[in-house]
C-alpha positions in Angstrom: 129.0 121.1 101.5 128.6 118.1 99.4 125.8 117.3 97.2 123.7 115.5 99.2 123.9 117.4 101.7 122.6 120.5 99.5 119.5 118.4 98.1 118.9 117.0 101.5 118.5 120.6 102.7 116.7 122.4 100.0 114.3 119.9 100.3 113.8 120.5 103.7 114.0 124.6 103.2 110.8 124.1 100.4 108.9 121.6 102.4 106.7 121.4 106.1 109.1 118.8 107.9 111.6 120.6 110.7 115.2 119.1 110.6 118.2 119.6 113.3 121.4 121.4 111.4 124.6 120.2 113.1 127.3 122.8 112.7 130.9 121.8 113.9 132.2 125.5 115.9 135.0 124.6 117.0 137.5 121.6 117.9 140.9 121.2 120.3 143.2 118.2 119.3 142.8 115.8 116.7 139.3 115.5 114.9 138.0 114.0 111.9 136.2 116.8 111.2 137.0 120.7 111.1 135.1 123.6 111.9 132.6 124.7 109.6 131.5 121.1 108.7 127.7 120.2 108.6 125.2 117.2 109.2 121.8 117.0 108.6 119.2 115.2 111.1 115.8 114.6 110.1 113.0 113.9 112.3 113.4 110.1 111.3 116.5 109.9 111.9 118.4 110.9 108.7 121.6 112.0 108.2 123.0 113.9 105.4 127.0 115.0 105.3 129.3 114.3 108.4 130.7 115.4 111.4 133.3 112.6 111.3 131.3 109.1 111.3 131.9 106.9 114.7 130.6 106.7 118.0 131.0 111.1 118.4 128.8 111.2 115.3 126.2 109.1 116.9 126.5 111.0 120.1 125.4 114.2 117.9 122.8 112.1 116.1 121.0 111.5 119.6 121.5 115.0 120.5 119.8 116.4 117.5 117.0 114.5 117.6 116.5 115.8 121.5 116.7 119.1 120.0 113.9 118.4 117.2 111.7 116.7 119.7 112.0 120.4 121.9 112.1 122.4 119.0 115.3 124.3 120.3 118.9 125.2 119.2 121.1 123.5 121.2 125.6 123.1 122.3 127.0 120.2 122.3 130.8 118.8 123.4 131.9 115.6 122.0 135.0 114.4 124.2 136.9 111.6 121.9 139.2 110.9 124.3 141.8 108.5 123.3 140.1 106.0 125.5 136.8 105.9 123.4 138.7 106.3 120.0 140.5 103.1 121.0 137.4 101.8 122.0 136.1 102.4 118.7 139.0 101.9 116.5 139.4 105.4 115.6 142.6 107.7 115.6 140.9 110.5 117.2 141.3 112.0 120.5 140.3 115.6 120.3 137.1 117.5 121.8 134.9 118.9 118.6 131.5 121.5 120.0 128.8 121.5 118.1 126.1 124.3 117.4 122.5 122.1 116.6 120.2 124.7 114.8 116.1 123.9 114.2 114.4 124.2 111.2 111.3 124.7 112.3 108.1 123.0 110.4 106.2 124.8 107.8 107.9 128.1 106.1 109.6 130.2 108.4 112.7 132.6 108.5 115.5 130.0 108.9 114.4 128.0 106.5 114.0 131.5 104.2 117.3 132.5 105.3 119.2 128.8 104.9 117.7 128.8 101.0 118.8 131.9 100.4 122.6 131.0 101.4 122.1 127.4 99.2 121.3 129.8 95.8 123.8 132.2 97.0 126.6 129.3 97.0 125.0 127.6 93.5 125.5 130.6 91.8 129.0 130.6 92.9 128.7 134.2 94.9 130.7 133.0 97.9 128.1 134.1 100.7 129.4 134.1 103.9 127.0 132.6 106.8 127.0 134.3 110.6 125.6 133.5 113.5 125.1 135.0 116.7 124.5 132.7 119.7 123.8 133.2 123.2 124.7 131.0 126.3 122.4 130.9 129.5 122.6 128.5 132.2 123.2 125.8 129.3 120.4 127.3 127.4 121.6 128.3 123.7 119.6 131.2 121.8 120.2 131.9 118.2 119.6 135.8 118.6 120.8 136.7 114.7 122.0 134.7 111.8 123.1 136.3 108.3 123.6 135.1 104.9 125.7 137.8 102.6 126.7 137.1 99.1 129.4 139.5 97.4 128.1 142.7 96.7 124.6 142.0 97.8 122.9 143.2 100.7 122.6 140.5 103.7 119.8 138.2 104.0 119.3 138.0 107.9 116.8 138.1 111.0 118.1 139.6 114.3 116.9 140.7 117.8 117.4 144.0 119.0 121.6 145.2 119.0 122.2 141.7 117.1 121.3 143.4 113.6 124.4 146.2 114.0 126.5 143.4 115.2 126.0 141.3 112.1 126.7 144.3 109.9 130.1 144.7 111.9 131.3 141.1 111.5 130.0 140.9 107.8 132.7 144.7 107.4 135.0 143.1 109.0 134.6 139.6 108.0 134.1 139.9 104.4 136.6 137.4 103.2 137.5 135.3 106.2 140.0 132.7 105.1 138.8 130.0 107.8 135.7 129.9 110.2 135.9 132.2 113.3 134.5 132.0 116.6 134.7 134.8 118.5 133.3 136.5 121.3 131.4 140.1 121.7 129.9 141.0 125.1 127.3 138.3 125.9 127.4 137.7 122.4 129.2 134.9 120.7 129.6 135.1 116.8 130.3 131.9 114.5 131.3 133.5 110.9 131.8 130.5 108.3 133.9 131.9 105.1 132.6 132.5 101.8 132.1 129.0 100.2 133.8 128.5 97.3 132.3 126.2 94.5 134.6 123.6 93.4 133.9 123.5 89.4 135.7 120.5 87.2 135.9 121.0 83.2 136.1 118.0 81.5 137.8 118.3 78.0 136.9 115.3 76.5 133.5 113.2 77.0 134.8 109.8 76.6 135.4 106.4 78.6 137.3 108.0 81.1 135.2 111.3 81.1 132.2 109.1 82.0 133.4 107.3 85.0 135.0 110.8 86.4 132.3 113.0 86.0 129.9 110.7 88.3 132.6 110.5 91.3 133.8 114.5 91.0 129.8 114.9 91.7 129.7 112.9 94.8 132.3 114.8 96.0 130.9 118.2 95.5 131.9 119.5 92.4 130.1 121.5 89.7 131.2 119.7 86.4 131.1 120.5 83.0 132.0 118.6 79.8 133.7 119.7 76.4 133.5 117.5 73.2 132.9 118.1 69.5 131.4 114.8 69.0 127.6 114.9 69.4 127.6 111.1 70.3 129.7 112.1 73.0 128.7 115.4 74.4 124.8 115.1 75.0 122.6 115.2 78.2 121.6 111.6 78.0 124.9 110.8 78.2 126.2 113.1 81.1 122.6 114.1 82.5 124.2 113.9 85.8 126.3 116.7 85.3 125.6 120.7 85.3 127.0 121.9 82.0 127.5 119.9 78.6 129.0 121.8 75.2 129.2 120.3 72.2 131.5 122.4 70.1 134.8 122.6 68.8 137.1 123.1 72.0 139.2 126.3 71.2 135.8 128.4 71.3 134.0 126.6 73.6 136.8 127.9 76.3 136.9 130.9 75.2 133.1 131.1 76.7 134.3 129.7 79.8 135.1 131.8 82.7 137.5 129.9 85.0 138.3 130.6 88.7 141.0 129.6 91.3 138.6 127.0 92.2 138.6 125.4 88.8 139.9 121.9 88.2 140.5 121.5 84.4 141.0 117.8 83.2 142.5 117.2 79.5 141.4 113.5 78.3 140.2 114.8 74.7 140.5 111.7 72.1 143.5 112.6 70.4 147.6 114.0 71.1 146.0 117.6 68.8 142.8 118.1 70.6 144.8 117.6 73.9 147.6 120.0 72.6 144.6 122.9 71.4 143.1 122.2 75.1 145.9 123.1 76.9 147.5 126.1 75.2 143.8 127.3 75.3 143.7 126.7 79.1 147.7 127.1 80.1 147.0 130.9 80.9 143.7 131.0 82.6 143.4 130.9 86.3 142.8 127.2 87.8 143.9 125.7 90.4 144.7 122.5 88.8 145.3 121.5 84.8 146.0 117.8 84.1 146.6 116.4 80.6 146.6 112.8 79.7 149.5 111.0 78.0 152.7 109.2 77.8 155.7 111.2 79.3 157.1 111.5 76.1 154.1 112.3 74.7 153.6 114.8 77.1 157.0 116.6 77.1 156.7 116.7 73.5 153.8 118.7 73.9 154.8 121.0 76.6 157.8 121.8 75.0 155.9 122.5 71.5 153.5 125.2 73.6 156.9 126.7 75.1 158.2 127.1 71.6 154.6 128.7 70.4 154.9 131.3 73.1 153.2 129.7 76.3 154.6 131.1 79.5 157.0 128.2 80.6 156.1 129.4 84.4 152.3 128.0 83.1 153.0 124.7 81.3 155.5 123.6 84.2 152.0 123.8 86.4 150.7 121.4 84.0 150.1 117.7 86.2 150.9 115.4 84.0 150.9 112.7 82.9 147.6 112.7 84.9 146.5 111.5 88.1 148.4 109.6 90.8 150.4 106.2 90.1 148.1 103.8 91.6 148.8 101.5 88.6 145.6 102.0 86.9 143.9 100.3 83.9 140.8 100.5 83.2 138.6 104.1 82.1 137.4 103.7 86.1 140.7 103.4 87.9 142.2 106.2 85.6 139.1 108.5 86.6 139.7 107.3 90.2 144.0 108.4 90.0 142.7 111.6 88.5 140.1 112.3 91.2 143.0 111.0 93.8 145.5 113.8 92.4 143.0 116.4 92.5 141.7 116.3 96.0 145.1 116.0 97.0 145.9 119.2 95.2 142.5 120.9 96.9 143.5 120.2 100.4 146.7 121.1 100.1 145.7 124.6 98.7 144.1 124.5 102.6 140.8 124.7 101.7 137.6 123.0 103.7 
């Protein structure tokens, strides 16, 4: 879920408006979008995150805001045949279902539920979401919906048998790799995976750091920033971002906990502080290091950590130099190659 998406509905979680939450359950053929991804409607007419833009999106738009104006859940079937996606200049020409969930006005126990799965996935517990639908003569019911972080007990509201069911699925289902819909008795069960945070480091809080930050948090990410210079590692510098440190770098990553969902980015202001950075970071679990510099530079470096005692299998992982060869210049374009390289290396990891 990106960030706006995440303001967009924690504002409507803590406030009286309703809103239509469009969930994406499933899709045959090609679709911009995959299962598990989200829009926002609001009564006006709002939209928050994506479904896949184009004339589907707009078919889902008027669809939600049917649903608001009833108050109830609803299915949906968006047919982009090749015909339309021609039609409308897109490449598209899949079928993509859609699950449109109310949140009612004032405080109730989907919004509860919904903001307890946003603070779950802030404070990086992976939650995983499930919700258990049911299908009469075109009518939908959302009969049980769950929100379980690791190692806590579920956050839910269910009728009747629904509340065993959800404790099944969240036993059986407590690490799906990819959202599952599947079917039990009457009963149909969308279980979306734990969400994993995306978190950037930034080692180094200058030009480049700047320019970087601001996109990585557009797309999602949870960013912090490592200098030792004051003038450069302050919040009115880098208010937009979750975490600044300003310390030496050695120590200040040795206080940083690092997961397979960390993106580490080595543009420090000098060939030593880059050099400290990496052989402090080589060995931790990421799923991406990138370091600044010449190729010569560079190679020099690596091949100094191999010598100090740096696992080779580790330095080779290291991207660099940095970012993707779009011929870049200025402090923005180089942010924009970095970005480029990194989302490249998230999606190919297979992640959503």
């Amino acid at each position: 879920m990106d960030e706006q998406l995440i303001r967009a509905l924690k504002k409507i979680c803590t406030g009286e408006e309703p809103a239509a939450l469009v969930t994406i359950i499933n899709v045959r053929g090609s679709t911009p979008r995959k299962p598990g991804a989200k829009m926002l409607v609001t009564r006006d007419g709002q939209i928050f995150g994506t479904v896949g833009g184009g004339c589907g999106e707009a078919e889902v738009r008027r669809q939600a805001l049917l649903a608001l104006d009833n108050l109830q859940p609803a299915r949906y079937t968006v047919n982009m045949t090749q015909e339309t996606a021609a039609e409308e200049g897109m490449v598209c020409g899949g079928v993509m279902e859609v699950l449109i969930e109310i949140l009612p006005p004032g405080d109730n126990r989907e919004k509860a539920l919904m903001l307890n799965y946003l603070l779950a996935l802030e404070h990086n517990r992976q939650p995983v979401l499930v919700t258990v639908l049911e299908t009469k003569d075109k009518q939908v019911k959302v009969c049980g919906k769950s929100s379980k972080a690791q190692d806590e007990t579920a956050t839910f509201y269910a009728e009747n048998e629904c509340a065993l069911l959800i404790k099944t699925i969240h036993d059986k289902l407590s690490k799906p790799e990819q959202p599952l819909l599947t079917q039990e008795g009457s009963l149909q069960i969308f279980a979306e995976p734990a969400a994993k945070q995306l978190e950037l480091i930034i080692l180094g809080g200058g030009h480049i750091a700047l320019p970087l930050s601001k996109m990585a948090k557009e797309l999602g990410y949870h960013v912090t920033v490592v200098d030792d210079r004051p003038a450069f590692a302050n919040t009115h510098r880098f208010g937009h971002v979750e975490r600044v440190i300003c310390a030496d770098f050695v120590p200040a990553l040795d206080s940083i906990t690092t997961w397979e969902n960390t993106y580490i980015v080595i543009v420090t202001r000098g060939h030593r502080h880059d050099k400290l950075c990496l052989k402090a970071v080589a060995e931790k679990p990421a799923a991406y290091v990138g370091m600044i510099g010449s190729r010569r530079r560079v190679k020099t470096v690596l091949q100094e950590l191999i010598d100090e005692g740096v696992a080779e299998k580790a330095v080779e992982k290291v991207h660099s130099p940095i970012g993707l060869d779009i011929g870049a210049q200025t402090p923005a374009e180089i942010a924009v190659s970095i970005l480029a390289e990194i989302v490249c290396a998230h999606r190919k990891r297979g992640e959503t």
